[in-house]
DSSP file (Angstrom, degrees, kcal/mol; ACC not computed):
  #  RESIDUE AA STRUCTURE BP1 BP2  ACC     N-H-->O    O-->H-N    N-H-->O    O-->H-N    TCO  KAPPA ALPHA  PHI   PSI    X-CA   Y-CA   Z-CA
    1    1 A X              0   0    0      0, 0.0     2,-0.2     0, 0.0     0, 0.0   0.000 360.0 360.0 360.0 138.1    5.7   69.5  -47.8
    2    2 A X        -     0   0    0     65,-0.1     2,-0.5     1,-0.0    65,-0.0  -0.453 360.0-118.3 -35.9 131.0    3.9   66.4  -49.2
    3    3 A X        -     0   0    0     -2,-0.2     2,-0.5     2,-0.0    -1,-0.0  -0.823  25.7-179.5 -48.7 113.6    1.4   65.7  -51.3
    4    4 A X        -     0   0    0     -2,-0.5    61,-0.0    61,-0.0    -2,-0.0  -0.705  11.5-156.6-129.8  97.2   -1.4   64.2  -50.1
    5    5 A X        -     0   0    0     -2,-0.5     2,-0.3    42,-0.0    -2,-0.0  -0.181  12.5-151.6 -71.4 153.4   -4.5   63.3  -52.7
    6    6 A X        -     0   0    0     41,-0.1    41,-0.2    39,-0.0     2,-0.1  -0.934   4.2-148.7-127.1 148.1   -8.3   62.9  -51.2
    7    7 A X        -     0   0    0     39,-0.7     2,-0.5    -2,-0.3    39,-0.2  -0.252  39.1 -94.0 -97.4 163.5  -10.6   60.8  -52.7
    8    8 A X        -     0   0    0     -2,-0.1     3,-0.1     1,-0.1    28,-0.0  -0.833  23.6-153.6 -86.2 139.8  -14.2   62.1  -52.2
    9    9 A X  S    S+     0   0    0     -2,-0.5    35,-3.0     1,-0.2     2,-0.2   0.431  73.5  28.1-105.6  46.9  -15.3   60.5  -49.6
   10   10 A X  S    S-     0   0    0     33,-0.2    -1,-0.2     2,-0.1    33,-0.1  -0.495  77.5-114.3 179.6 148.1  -19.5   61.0  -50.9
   11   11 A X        +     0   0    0     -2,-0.2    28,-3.2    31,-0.2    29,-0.8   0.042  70.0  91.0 -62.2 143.5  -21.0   61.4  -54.1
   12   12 A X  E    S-A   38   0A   0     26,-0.3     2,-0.7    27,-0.2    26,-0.2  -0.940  75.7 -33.5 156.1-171.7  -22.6   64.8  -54.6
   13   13 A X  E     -A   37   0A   0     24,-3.0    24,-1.1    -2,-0.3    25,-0.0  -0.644  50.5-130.3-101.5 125.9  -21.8   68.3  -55.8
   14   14 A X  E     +A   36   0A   0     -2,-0.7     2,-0.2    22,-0.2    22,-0.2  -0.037  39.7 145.5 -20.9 140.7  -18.6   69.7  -55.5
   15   15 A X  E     -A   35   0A   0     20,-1.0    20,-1.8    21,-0.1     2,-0.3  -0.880  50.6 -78.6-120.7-150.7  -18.1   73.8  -53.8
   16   16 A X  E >   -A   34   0A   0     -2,-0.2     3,-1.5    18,-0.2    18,-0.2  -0.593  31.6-132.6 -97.5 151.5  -16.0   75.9  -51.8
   17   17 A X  G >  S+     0   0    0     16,-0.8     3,-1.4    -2,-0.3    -1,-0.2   0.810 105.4  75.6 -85.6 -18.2  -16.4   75.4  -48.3
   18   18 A X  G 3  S+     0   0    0      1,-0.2    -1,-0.3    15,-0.2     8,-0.1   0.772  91.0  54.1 -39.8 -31.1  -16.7   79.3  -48.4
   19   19 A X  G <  S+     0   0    0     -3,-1.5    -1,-0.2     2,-0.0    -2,-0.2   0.343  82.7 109.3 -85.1  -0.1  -20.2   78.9  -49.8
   20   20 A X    <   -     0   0    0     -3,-1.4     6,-0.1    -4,-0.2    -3,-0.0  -0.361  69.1-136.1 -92.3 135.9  -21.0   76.6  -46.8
   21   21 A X  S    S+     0   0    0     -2,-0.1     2,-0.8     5,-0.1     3,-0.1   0.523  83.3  91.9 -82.8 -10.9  -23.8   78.7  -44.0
   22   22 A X  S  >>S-     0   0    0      1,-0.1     4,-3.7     2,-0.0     5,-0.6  -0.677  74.9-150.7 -87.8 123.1  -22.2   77.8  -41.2
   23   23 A X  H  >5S+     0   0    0     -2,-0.8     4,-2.8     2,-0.2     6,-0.4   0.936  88.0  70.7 -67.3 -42.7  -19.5   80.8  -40.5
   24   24 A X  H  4>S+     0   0    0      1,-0.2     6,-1.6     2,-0.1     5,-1.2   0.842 118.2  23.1 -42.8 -35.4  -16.7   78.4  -38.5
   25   25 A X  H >45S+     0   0    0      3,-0.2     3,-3.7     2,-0.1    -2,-0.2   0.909 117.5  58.9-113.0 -21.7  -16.0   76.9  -41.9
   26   26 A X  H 3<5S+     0   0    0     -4,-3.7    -3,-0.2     1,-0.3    -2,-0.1   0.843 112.1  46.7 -65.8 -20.5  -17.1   79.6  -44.7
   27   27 A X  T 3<<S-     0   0    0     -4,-2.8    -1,-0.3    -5,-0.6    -2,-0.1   0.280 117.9-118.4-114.0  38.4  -14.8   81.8  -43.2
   28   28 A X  T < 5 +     0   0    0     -3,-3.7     3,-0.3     1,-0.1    -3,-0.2   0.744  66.9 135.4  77.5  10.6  -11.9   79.1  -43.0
   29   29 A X  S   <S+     0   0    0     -5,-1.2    -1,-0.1    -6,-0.4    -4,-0.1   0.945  86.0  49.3 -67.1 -33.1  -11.3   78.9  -38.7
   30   30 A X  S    S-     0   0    0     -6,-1.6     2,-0.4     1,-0.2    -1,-0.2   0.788 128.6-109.5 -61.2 -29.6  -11.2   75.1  -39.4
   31   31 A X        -     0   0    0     -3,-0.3     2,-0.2    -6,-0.1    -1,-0.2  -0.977  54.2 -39.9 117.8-149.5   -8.7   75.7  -42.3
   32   32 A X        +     0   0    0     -2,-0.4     2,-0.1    -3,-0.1    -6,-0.0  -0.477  69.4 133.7-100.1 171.5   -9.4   75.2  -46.0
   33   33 A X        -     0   0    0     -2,-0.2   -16,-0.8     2,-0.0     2,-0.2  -0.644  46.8 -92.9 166.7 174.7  -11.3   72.9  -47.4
   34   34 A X  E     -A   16   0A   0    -18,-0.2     2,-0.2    -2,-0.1   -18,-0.2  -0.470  25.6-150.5 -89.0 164.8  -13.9   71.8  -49.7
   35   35 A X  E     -A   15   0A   0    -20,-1.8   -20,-1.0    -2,-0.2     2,-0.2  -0.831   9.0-154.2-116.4 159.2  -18.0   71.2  -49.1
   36   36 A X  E     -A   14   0A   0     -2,-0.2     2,-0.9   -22,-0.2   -22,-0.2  -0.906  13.3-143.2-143.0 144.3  -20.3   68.6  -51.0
   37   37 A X  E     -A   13   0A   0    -24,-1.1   -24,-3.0    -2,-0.2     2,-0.3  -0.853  39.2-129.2-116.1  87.1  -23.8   68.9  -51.4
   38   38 A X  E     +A   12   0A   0     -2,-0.9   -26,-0.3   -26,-0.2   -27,-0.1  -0.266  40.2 169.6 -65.6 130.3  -24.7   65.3  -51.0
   39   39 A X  S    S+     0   0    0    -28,-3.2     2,-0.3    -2,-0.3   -27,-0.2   0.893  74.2  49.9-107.0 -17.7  -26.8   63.2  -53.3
   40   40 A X  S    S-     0   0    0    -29,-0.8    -1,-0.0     2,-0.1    -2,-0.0  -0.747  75.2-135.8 -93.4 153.0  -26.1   59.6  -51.8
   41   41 A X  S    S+     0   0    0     -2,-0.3     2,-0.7     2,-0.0   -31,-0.0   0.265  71.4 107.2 -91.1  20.7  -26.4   58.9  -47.9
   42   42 A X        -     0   0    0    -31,-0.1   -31,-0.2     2,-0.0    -2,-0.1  -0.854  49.8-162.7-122.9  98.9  -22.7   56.7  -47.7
   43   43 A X        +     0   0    0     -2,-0.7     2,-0.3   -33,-0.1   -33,-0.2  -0.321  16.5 170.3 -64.4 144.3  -19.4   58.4  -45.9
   44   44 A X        -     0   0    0    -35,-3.0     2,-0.2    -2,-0.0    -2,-0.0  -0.909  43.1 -88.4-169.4 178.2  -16.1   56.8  -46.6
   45   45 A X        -     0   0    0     -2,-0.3   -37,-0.1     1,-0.2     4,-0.0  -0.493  24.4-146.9 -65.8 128.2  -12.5   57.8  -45.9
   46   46 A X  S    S+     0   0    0     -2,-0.2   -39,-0.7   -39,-0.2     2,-0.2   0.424  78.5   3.4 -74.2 -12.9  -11.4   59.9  -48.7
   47   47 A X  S    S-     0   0    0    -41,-0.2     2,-0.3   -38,-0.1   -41,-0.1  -0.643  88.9 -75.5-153.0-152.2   -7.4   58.2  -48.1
   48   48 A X  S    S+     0   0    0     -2,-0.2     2,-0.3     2,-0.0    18,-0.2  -0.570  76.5  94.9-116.2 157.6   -5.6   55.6  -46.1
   49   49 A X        -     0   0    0     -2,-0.3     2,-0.3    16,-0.2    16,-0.2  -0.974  68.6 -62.5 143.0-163.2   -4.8   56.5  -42.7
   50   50 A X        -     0   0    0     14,-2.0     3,-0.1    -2,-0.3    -2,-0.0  -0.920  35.8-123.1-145.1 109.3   -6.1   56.2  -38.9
   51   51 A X        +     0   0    0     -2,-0.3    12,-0.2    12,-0.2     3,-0.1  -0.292  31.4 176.9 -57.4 133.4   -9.3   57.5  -37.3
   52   52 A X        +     0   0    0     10,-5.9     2,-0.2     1,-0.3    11,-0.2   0.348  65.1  12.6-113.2   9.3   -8.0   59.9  -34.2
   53   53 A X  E     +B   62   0B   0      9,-0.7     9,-2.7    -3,-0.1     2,-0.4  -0.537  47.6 179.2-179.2 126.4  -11.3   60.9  -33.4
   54   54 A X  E     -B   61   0B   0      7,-0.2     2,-0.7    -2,-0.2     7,-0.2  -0.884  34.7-124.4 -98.7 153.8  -15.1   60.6  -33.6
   55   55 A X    >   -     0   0    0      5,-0.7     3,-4.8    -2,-0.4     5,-0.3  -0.683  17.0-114.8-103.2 146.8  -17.3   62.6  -31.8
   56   56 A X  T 3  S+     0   0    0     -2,-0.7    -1,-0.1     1,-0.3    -2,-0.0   0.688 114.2  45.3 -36.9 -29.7  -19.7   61.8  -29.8
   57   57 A X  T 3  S-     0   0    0      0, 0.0    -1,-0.3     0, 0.0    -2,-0.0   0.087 105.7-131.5-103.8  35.3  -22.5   62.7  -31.3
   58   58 A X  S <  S+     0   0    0     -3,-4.8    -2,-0.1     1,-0.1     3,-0.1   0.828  77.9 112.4  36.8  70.4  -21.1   61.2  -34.5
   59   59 A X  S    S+     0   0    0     -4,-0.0    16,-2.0    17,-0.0     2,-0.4   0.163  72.9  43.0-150.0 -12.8  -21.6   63.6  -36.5
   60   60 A X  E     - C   0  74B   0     -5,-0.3    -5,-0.7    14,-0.2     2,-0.4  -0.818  55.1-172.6-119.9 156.2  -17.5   64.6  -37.1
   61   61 A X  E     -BC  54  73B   0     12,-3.4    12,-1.9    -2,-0.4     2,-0.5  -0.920   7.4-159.3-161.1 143.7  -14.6   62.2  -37.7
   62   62 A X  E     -BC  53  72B   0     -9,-2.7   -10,-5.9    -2,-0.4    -9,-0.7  -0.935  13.9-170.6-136.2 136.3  -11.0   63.4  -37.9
   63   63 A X  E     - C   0  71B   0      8,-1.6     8,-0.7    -2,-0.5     2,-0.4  -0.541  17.1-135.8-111.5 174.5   -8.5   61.0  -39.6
   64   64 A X  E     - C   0  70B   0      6,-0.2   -14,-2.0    -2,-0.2     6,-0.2  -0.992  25.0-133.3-125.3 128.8   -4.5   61.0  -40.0
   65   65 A X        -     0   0    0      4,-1.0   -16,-0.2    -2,-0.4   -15,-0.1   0.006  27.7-106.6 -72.4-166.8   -3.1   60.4  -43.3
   66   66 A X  S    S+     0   0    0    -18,-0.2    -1,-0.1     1,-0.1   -17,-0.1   0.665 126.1  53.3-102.9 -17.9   -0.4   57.9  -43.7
   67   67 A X  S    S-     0   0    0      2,-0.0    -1,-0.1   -65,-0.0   -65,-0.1   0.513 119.9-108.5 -82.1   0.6    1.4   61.3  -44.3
   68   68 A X  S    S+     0   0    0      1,-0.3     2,-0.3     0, 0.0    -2,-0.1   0.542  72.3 135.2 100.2   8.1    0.5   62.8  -41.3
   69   69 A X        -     0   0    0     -5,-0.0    -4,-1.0     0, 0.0     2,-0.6  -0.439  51.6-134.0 -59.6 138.6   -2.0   65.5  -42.6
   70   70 A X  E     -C   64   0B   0     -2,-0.3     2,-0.3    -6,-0.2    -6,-0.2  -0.893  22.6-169.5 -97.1 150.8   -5.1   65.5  -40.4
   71   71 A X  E     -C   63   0B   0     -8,-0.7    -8,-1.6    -2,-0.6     2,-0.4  -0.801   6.3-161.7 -95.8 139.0   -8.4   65.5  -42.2
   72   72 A X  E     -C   62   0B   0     -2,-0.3     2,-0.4   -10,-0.2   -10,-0.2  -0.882   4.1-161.7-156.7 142.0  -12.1   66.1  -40.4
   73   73 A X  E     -C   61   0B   0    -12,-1.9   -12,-3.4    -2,-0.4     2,-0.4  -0.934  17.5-169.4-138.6 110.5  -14.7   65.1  -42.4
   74   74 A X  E     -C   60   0B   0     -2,-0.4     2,-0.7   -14,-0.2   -14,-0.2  -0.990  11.1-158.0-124.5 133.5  -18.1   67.0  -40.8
   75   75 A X              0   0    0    -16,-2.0   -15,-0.0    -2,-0.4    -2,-0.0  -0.852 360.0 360.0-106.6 108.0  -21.6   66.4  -41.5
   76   76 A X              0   0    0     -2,-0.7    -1,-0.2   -54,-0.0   -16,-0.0   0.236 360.0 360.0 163.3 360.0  -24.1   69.1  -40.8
């Protein structure tokens, strides 16, 4: 397996995406990951890579690393 480091990709405070109200990600269906409790309003891609998908209602974006880990970066 690879390593693959993430940047954040907006400033705010770090937790566990367990601590998150929404049940699809506190209880992990999505896969691990982290949450941030944003204090600035400014996404950016946490790595290098290729967007494979926004969603329509913009609101998700799911990236490919340049190692082939998929990422999705959700706001709400």
């Amino acid at each position: 397996m690879t390593r693959v480091e993430l940047a954040a990709p907006i400033a705010g405070w770090l937790m566990s995406v367990r601590g998150v109200p929404d049940p699809v990600f506190s209880q992990e269906m999505m896969g691990a990951g982290s949450a941030i409790d944003p204090t600035e309003g400014k996404i950016v891609s946490p790595c290098a890579g290729a967007v494979l998908l926004v969603a329509p209602t913009r609101h998700s974006v799911t990236l490919r690393t340049d190692e082939g880990a998929e990422i999705l970066i959700h706001v709400g």
